[in-house]
C-alpha positions in Angstrom: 5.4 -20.7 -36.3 3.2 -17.3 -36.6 4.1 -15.4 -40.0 1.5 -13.3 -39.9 1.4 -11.1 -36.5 -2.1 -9.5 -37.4 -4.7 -12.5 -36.7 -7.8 -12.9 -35.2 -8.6 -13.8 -31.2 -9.2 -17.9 -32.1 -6.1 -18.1 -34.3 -4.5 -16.9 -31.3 -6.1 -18.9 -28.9 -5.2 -21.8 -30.8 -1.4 -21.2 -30.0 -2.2 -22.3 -26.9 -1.2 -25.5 -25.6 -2.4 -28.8 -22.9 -0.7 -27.7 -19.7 1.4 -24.2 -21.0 1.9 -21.6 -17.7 -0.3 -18.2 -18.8 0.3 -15.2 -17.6 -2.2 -13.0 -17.9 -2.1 -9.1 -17.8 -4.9 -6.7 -16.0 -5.4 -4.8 -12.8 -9.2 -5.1 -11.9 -10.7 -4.1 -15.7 -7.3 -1.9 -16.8 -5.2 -3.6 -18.9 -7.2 -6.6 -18.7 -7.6 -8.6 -22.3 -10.9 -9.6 -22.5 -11.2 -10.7 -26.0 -8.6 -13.2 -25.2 -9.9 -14.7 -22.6 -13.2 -14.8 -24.5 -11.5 -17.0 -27.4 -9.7 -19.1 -24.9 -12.4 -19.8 -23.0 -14.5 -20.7 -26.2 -11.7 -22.5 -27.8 -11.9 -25.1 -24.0 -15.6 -25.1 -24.7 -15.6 -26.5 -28.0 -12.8 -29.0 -27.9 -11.6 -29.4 -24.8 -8.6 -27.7 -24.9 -6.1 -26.7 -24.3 -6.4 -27.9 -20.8 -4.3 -28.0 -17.3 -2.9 -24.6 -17.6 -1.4 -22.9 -15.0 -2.4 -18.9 -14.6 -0.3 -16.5 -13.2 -1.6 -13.5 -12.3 -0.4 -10.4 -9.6 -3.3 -7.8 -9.6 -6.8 -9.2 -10.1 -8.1 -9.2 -13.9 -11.9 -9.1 -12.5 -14.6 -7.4 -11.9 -16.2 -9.4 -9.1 -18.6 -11.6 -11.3 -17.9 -12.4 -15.3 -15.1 -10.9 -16.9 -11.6 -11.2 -16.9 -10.3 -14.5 -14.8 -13.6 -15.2 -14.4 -13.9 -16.6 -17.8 -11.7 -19.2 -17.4 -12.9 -20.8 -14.5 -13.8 -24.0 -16.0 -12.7 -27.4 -14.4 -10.4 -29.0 -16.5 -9.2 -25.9 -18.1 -7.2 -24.9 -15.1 -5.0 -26.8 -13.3 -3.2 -24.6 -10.9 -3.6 -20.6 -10.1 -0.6 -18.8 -8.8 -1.8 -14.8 -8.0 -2.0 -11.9 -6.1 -5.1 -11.1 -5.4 -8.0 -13.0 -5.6 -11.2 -10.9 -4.6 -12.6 -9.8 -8.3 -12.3 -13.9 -9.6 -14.4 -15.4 -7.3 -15.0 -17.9 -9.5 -11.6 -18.8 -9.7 -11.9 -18.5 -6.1 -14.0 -20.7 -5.8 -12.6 -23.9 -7.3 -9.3 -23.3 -5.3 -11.1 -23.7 -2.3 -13.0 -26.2 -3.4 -9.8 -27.4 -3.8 -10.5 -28.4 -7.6 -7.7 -26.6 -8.8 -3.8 -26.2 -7.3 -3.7 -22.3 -5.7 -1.8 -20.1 -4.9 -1.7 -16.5 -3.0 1.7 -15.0 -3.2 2.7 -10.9 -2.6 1.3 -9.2 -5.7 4.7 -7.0 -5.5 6.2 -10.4 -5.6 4.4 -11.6 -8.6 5.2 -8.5 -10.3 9.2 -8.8 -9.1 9.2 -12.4 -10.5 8.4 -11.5 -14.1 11.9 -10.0 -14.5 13.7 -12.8 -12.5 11.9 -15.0 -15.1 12.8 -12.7 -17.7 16.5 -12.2 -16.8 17.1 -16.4 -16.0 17.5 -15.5 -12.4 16.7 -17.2 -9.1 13.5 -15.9 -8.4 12.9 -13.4 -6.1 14.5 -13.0 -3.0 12.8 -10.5 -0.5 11.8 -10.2 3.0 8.0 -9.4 2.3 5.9 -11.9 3.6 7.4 -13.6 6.6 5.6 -14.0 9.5 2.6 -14.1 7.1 0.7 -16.7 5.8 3.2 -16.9 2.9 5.6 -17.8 4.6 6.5 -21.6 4.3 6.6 -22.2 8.3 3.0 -21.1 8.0 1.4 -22.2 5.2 3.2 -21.0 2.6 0.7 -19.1 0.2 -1.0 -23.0 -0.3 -4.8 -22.1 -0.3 -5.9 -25.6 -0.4 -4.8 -29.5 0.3 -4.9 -30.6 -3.1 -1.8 -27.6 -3.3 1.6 -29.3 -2.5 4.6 -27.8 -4.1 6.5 -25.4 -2.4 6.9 -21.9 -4.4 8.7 -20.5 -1.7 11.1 -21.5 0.9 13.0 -20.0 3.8 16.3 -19.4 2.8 19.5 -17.5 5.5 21.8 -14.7 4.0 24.3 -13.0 6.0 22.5 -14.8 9.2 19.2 -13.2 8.1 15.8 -14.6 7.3 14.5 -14.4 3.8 11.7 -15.9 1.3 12.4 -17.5 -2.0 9.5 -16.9 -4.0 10.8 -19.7 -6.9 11.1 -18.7 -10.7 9.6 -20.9 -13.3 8.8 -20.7 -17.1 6.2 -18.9 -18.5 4.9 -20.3 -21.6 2.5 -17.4 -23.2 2.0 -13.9 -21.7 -2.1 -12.4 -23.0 -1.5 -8.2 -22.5 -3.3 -5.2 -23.5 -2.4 -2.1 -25.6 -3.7 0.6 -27.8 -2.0 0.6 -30.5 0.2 -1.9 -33.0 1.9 -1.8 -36.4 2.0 -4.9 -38.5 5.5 -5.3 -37.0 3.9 -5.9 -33.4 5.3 -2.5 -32.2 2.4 -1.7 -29.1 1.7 1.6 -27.6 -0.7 2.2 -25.0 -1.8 5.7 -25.2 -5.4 5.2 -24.6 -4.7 2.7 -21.5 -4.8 4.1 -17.9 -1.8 1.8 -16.8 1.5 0.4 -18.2 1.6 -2.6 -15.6 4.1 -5.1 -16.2 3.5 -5.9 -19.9 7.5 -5.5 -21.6 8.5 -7.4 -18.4 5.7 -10.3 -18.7 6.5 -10.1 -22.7 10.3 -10.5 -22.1 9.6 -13.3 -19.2 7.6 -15.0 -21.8 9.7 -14.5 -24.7 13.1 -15.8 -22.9 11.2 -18.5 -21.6 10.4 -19.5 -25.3 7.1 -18.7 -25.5 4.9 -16.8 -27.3 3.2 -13.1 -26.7 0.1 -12.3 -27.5 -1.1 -8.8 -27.5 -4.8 -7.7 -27.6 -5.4 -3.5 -29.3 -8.0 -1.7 -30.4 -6.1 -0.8 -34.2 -3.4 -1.3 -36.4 -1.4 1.6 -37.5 0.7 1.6 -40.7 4.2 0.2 -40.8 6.7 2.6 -39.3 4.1 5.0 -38.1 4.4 4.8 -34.4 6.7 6.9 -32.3 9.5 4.7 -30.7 9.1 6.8 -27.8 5.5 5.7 -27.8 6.0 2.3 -28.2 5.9 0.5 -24.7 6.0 -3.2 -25.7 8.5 -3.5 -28.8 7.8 -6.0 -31.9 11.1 -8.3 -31.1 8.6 -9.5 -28.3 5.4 -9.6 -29.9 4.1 -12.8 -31.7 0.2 -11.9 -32.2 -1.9 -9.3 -32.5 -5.5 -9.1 -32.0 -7.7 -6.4 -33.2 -10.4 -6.0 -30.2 -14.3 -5.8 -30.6 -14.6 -2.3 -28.7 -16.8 -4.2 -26.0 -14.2 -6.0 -24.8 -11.8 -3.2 -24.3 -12.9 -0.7 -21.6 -10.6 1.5 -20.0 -11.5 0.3 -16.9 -14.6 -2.0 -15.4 -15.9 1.7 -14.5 -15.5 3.8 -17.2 -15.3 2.9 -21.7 -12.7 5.5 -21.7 -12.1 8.8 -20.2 -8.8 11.3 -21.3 -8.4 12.1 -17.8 -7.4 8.9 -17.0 -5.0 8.2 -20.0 -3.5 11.5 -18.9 -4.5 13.7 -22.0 -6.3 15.9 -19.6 -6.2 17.2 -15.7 -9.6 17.9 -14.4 -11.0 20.3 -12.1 -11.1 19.1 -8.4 -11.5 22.1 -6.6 -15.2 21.9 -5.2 -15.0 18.0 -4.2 -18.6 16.8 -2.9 -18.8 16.5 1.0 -19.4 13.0 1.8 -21.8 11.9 4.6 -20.7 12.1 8.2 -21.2 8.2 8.8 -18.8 5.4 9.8 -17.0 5.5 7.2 -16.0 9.0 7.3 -15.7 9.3 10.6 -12.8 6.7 10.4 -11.1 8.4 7.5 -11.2 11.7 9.3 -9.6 10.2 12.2 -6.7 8.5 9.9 -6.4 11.7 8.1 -4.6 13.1 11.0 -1.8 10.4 10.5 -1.0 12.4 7.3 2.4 13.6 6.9 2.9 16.5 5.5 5.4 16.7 2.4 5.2 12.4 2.4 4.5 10.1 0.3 1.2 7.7 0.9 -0.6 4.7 -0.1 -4.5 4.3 0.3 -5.9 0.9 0.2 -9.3 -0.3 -1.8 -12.4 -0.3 0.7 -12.8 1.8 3.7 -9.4 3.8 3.4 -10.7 5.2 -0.3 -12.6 7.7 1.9 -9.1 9.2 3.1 -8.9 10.6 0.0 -12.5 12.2 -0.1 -11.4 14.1 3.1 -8.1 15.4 2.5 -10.1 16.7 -0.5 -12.8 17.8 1.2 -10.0 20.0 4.2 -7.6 21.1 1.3 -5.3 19.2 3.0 -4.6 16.7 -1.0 -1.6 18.9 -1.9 0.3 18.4 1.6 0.9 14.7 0.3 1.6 13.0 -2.8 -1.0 9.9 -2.6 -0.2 6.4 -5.2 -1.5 3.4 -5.6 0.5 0.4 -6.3 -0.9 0.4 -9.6 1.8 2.7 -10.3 0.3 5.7 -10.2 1.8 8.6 -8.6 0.1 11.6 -7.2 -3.5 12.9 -8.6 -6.4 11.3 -7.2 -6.6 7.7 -6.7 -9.7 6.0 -7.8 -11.8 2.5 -6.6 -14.6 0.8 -7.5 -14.4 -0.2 -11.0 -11.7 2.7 -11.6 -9.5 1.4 -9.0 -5.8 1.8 -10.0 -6.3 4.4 -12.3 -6.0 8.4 -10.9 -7.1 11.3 -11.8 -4.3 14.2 -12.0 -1.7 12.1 -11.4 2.2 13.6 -11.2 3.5 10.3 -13.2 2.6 6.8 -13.6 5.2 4.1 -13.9 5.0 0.3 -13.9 3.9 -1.7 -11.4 7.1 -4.3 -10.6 9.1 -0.2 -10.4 5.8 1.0 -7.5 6.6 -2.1 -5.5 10.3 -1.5 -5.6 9.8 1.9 -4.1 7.3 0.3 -2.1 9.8 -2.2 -1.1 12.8 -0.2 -0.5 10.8 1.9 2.4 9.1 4.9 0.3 6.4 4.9 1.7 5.8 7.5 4.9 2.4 6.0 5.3 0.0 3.3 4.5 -4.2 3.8 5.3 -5.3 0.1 4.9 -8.6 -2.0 5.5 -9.0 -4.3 8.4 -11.3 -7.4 8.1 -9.6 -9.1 11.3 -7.3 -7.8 14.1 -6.2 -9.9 17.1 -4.5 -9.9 20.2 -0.9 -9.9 18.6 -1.9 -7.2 16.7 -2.2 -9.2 13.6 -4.1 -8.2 10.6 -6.3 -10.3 7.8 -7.7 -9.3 4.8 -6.7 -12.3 2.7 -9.2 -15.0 3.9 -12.0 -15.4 6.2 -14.8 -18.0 6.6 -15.7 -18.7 2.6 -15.0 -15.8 1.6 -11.3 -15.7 -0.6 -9.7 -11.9 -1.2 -6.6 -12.8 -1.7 -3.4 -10.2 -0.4 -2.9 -8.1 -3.3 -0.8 -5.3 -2.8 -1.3 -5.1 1.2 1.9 -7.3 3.0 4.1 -5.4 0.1 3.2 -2.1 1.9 2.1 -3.2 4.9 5.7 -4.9 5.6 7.5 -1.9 4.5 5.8 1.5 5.5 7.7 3.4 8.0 4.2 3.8 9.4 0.9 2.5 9.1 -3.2 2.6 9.7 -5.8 0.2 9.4 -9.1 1.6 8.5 -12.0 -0.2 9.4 -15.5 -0.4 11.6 -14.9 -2.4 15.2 -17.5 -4.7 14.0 -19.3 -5.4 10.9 -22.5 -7.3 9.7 -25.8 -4.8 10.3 -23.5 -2.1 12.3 -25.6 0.8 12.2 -24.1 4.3 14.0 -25.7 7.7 14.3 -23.9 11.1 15.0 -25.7 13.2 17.5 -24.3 16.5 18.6 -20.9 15.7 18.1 -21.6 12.5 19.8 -21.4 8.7 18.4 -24.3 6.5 18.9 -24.3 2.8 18.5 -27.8 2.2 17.0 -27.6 -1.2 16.1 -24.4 -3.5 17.0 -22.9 -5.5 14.0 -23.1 -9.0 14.3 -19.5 -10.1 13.4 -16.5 -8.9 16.0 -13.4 -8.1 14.3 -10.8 -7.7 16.7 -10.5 -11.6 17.3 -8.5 -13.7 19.6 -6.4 -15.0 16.6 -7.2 -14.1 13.0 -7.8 -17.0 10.6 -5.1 -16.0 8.7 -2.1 -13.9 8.9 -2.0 -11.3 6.5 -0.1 -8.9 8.3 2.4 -9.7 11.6 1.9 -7.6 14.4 5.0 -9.1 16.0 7.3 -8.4 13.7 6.1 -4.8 13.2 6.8 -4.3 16.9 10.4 -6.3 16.8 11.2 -3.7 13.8 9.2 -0.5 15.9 6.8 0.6 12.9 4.6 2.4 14.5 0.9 1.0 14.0 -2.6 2.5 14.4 -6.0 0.5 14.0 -8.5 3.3 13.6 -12.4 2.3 13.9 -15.6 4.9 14.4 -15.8 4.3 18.0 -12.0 3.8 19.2 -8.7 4.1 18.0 -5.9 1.2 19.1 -2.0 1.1 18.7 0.4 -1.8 18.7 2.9 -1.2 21.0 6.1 -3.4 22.4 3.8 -4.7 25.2 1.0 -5.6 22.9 -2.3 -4.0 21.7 -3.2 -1.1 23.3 -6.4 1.2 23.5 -5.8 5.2 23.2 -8.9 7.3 22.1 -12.8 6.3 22.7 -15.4 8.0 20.6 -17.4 10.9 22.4 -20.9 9.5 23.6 -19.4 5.8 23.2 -19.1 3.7 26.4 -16.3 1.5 26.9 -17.3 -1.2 28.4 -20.2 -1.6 26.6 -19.3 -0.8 23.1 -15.6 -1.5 23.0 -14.4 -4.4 25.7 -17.6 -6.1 25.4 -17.4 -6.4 21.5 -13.7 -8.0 21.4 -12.1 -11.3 22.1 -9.4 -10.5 24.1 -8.4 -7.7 26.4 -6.0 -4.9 24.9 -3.8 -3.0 27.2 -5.5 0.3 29.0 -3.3 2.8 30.4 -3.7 6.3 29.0 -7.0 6.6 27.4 -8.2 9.7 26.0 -11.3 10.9 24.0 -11.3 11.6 20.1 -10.5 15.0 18.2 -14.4 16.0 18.7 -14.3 17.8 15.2 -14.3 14.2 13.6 -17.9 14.4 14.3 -18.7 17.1 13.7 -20.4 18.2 10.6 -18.2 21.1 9.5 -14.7 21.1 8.3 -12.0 20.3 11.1 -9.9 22.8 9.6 -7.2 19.9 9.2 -5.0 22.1 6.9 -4.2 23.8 10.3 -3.9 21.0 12.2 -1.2 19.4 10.1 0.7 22.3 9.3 0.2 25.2 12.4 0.0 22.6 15.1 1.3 24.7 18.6 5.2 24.2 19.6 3.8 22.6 23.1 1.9 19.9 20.7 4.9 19.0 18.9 6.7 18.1 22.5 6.3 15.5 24.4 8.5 14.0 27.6 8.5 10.5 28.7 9.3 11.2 32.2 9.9 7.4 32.7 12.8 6.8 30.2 13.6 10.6 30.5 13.2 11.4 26.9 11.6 14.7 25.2 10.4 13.7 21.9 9.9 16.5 19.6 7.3 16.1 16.5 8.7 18.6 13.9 6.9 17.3 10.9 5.9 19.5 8.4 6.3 22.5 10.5 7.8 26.1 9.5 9.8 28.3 10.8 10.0 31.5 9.0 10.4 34.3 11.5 12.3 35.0 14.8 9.5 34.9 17.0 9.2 31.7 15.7 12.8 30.3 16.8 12.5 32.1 20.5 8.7 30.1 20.4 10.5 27.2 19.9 13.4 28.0 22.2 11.0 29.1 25.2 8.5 25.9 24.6 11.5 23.2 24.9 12.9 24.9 27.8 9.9 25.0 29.5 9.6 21.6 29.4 13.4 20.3 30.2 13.3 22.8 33.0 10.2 20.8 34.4 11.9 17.5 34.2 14.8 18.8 36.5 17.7 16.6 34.6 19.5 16.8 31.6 17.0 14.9 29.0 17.7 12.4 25.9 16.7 14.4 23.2 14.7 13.0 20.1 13.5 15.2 17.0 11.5 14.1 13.7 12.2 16.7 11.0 10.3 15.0 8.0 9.3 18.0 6.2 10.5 20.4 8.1 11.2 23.7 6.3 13.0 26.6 7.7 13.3 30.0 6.3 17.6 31.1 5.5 16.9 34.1 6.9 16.2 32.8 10.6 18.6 29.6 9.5 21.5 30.8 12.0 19.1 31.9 14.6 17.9 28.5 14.4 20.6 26.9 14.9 22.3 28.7 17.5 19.2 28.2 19.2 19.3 24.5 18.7 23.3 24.7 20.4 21.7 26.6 23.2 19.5 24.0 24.0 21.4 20.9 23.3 24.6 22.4 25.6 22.0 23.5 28.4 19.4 20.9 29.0 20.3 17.3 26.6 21.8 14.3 28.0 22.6 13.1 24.5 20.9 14.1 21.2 19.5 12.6 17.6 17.6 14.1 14.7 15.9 11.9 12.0 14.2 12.4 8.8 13.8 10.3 5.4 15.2 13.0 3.6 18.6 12.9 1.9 19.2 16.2 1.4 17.7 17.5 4.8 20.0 14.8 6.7 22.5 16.5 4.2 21.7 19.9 5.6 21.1 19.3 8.8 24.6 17.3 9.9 26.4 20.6 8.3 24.5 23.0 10.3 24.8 21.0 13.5 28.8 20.1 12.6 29.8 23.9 12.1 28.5 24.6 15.9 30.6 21.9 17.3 27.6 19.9 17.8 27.7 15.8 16.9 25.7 15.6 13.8 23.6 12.7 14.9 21.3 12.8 12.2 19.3 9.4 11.0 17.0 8.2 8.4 14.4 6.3 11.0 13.3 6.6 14.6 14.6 3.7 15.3 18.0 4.3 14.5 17.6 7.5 16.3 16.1 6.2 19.0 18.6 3.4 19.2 21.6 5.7 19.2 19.7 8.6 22.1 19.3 5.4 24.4 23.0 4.3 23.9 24.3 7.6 24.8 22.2 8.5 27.4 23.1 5.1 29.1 26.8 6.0 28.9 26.3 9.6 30.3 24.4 7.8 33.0 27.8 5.3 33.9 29.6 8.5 33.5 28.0 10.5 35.9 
């Protein structure tokens, strides 16, 4: 037993034991104890031991080459590596698939989740993230190698539905990261950009019987520390280590900065234009997916840039970007920074972000794209040699109500130059991504079109949508040829019906004014009729109405088209973020009875939120009108078709 909770990193270390489960704390350099993993590793180089552990790890505590997870990577050491994402410990990596080592890659929401079932004595955790991926046991399970036998999660029916059992399991020592401790082991973390998971991995450890080890920068007097400050409490705290500064960056990218601990909000009103190649040609074409008033995640990679242009047209305040870091608002940040922000609203911990995640919080997802196939299907996770690892990505990939994948159509030398407002392949890449079947299945196309999320796959030179049918092509670059540059480059065939050319302001070298775009787009842009099913779809997101002119607009636009299609019409609106002035409110809404008693075969409304649905099914109600008002286009989609079938037996 540990009297003494103050000690130094190889009395620590040598708590340790032959074959204990670690989990180990960190997303990329945050919250990552280095001086830990320093004396464990030199504690196995000396003698040997401890050996056989078992890590378990959600985000990646890496930087790509030496630090973090990559210290342990020692045969012998390691026996088997259960984590979320694998791309910054590549040499971890690379003894799972030399298959020298047991491995895992599991949901890194999930890994985060199953702290607290191991903490609580539960079941594991039960979700429906991951199937139809390669996590899913009828695939391959999350196994990365053969030497990898035991099944951590299994297929299990509830209430006649599929789910995934990712299993629970003791963890025998938890390594974190704070700021701060009193002798008592009290930890606060004031000086760290991110919380993570650390009271859940310290209770998941401590009910397990184990022991918690926590790595600081200093010791505080006895009774000193706020107990609002204190984020892992004493009760779970076996060791401290004071840390040699070195080993204790802020982040990979920065020794330590207040903005990202939150003690101060910096200027980011003249953000620095970034160059009009590939890369921001693609995240000017996904920034038009933003939705105004919503909330949005940005991937690591290519979609970073969607950040730099919302910045760039004003546009940052219209959404409230995270990270599943736990960050909430602000800025985002990669690179070494990654999963820190600057200016962020709040940041919470990372198993509560992937519960929101989860739950369907997310309005949209900008994501990278190493493979895409016919089905639609997306890898990130593995390819060739080379080992990422799923992080984050099926957690909100699975669950976003809608989604983009951000990436160039081929990679390996691609070389593109914009020429009056024209693209020009200069020099083809030498690896196709859109595949006839991706290696591995990171995210299912199938089931996104069996549950209708919609799905966009935006490159520099096209733009390509999954649809019910399959994948299909809708916008080629200006100057870019199809057959050529697009067809020619891919492995199978997507569907062509309807293509058109891209906004030509994405390349273009001055701003594309996109403030306007997603907030004063015209009425007649917002409407659109699908002459074959006979439905008039109307895109309300994020627009105003404020005046009277604004309401007849709307009135005369929507009649207009209903007059043109000659039949009463099944009616569809989106009104995420729709704001309307009280003072035109009954105008509105008379206008809105007008319409629907005139012109709509049947009639449904949908927005995510609560108090709109709220506001809306009153309005509708107190002018006799069904209040038919959804949370998803699906639902309301679902419902419009059912009417308009029975109006159609009925007349």
């Amino acid at each position: 037993m540990v009297k003494q909770k103050i000690v130094s990193a190889d009395e620590a270390a040598a708590i340790i034991h032959d074959a204990d489960t670690v989990c180990i704390s960190g997303c990329v350099g945050i919250g990552t104890p280095d001086e830990l993993l320093l004396a464990l590793e030199r504690r196995f180089l000396a003698t040997g031991s401890p050996s056989n552990l078992s890590l378990l790890f959600a985000a990646a505590p890496g930087d790509g080459k030496e630090r973090g997870l990559n210290r342990l990577a020692h045969a012998g050491l390691i026996k088997r590596a259960v984590g979320g994402h694998w791309a910054l410990i590549p040499k971890l990596g690379a003894l799972a698939l030399a298959g020298r080592i047991e491995a895992y890659n599991l949901p890194l929401g999930c890994v985060s989740q199953l702290y607290r079932s191991i903490a609580n004595h539960g079941p594991g955790v039960i979700s429906k993230v991951g199937l139809g991926t390669f996590v899913d046991p009828r695939l391959q399970g999350g196994k990365l190698n053969d030497v990898t036998v035991e099944d951590l999660v299994e297929l299990v029916r509830l209430d006649g539905e599929d789910w995934l059992r990712y299993r629970a399991f003791p963890i025998h020592v938890a390594l974190l990261r704070g700021t701060t401790a009193d002798p008592a082991g009290n930890v606060t973390m004031e000086r760290e950009a991110l919380p993570l998971d650390a009271v859940a991995m310290a209770t998941a450890a401590k009910n397990s019987g184990g022991f918690v080890i926590v790595q600081v920068e200093r010791i505080a007097a006895s009774e000193s520390l706020g107990p609002r400050e204190v984020q892992i409490p004493g009760v779970l705290v076996d060791c401290v280590v004071v840390s040699d500064p070195a080993n204790h960056h802020q982040t990979y990218g920065t020794t330590y900065s207040h903005a990202f601990s939150g003690r101060q909000r910096v200027p980011m009103d003249r953000p620095r234009p970034l160059a009009l190649d590939e890369r921001k040609i693609i995240a000017r074409r996904a920034a038009f997916e933003l939705p105004p008033g919503g909330v949005v995640n940005l991937g690591i990679g290519m979609p970073e840039g969607l950040a730099g242009v919302a910045s760039e047209e004003h546009v940052l305040k219209l959404v409230t970007l995270t990270a599943e870091s736990g960050v909430i608002g602000g800025m985002p940040q990669g690179g070494g920074d990654f999963g820190a922000a600057l200016n962020p609203d709040a940041v919470i911990e990372l198993n509560q972000q992937v519960d929101f995640y989860d739950g369907g919080g997310l309005d949209l997802a900008c994501l990278g794209m190493a493979q895409a196939d016919a089905a639609g299907n997306v890898n990130v996770s593995r390819f060739g040699t080379h080992l990422a690892g799923a992080g984050g990505f099926i957690n909100i990939s699975q669950n976003a109500r809608k989604l983009v994948f951000a990436g160039t159509f081929t990679s390996g030398g691609l070389e593109v130059a914009v020429e009056d407002g024209r693209l020009r392949i200069v020099r083809e890449g030498s690896v196709r991504k859109f595949v006839a079947r991706v290696e591995q299945v990171t995210f299912s196309g199938e089931r996104a079109a069996a549950t209708g999320q919609p799905v966009l796959y935006v490159t520099e030179r096209c733009v390509l949508r999954r649809t019910a049918d399959g994948v299909e092509l809708i916008e080629v670059a200006p100057g870019v040829d199809m057959e050529r540059d697009i067809l020619a480059q891919m492995e199978f065939r997507p569907l062509i019906r309807d293509v058109r050319p891209m906004d030509p302001r994405i390349f273009r070298a001055e701003p594309m004014g996109l403030d306007q775009v997603l907030l004063g787009r015209k009425v007649a842009d917002r409407l659109h009729y699908d002459a074959e099913r006979n439905m008039l779809f109307a895109n309300l997101q994020g627009a105003r109405i404020g005046t009277i002119e604004d309401v007849d607009l709307m009135r005369r636009e929507v009649e207009t088209v209903c007059r043109a299609a000659g039949k009463p019409v099944t009616f569809i609106a989106n009104y995420d973020a729709f704001q309307l002035d009280p003072a035109v409110s009954d105008a509105y809404f008379s206008m809105v009875a007008y319409l629907e008693q005139r012109y709509y075969r049947s009639a449904s409304r949908y927005t995510t939120s609560a108090f709109l649905r709220l506001k809306l099914g009153e309005s509708l109600a107190e002018r006799h009108l069904a209040p038919h008002v959804f949370e998803t286009e699906v639902e309301a989609q679902e419902f419009a078709l059912s009417q308009g079938a029975e109006a159609a037996r009925r007349e």
